[in-house]
Structure formats: C-alpha cells, structure tokens
N, C-alpha and C positions, 0 to 999 in steps of 0.2 A: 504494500500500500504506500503509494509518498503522499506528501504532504501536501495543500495548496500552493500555491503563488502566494506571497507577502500578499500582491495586489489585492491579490481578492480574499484574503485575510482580512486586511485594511478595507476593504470596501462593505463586507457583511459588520464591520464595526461601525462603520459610518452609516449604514441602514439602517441599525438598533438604536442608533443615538438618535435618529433623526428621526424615529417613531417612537422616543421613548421625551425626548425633549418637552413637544407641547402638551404633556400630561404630566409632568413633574410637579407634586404639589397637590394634584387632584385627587377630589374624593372617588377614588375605583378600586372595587375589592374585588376583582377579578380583572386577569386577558384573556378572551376568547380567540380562539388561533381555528383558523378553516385548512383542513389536512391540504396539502402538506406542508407546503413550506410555512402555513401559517403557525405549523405544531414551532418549526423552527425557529422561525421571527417570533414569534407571540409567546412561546415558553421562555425566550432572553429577554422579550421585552418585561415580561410578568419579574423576571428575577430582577430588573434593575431598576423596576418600581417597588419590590418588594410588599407583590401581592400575587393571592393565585394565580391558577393559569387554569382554564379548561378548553380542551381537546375539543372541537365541533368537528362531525363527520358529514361527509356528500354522500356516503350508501345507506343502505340499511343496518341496525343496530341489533344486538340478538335480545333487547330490553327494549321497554315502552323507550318511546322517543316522541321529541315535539319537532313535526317537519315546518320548513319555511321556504318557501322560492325566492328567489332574489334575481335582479333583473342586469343582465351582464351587456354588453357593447355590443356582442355578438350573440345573444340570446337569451334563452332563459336557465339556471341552475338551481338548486337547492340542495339544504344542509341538514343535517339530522343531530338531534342535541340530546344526551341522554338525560331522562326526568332528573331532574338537580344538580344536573353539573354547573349548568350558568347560576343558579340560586333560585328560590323564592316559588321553586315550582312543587 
C-alpha cells in the first residue's frame, strides 16, 4: 500500500477546515455524513467540532428507517437514516 501525495494530504485538510470553519461555535450535536465520502468528511468534521457523527445511508437498512429524497442537479436520490441515529426520533 503507499501513501498519498502530500498534495492531497494537504488538500483533504483544507476541505475539513473549510466545512468545519462556518460552524465553529454553533449549537450542533450531531454531523450527519451521506455514505460515502460523507462517512469520511462528516466523521472528521464531527471530531473537530467535537460532537457526534451519524452514518446516513442511500440503500436499504436491515432496521426501520426514515426514507427522504433529495433533489440533485442531475436528478432525483434518496437516503435512509436508521430510527435514532440523527436524534429525537
């Protein structure tokens, strides 16, 4: 296995800072992360505000789930959120 490029070592740091900057300070007790790269953005973001993190999935879940379609540039998607991972459900 090697390593990345510095480059793009430095550049996923620069992505986390610059999604984690305009919420510094805010009241959020959770990141919600849309598989996949969201689990990866949204689990560092969560650790460097120093609040949860929950996993939101696009397929089917083998537990109740709350579905939601969302509307994309290029069409339509949706995500599946297992009962109480985001809270209050």
């Amino acid at each position: 296995m090697t390593s990345p490029p510095r480059s793009a070592t430095r550049a996923l740091g620069v992505a986390i800072d610059r999604l984690v900057k305009p919420h510094v300070g805010a009241d959020i007790d959770k990141v919600a992360g849309i598989e996949a790269r969201g689990f990866v953005l949204g689990g560092a973001v969560a650790h460097q505000l120093a609040v949860g993190f929950a996993p939101v999935h696009k397929k089917e879940l083998p537990w109740r789930t709350l579905h939601q379609e969302y509307q994309l540039e290029y069409g339509v998607d949706s995500y599946r959120d297992a009962r109480g991972c985001v809270g209050g459900r």
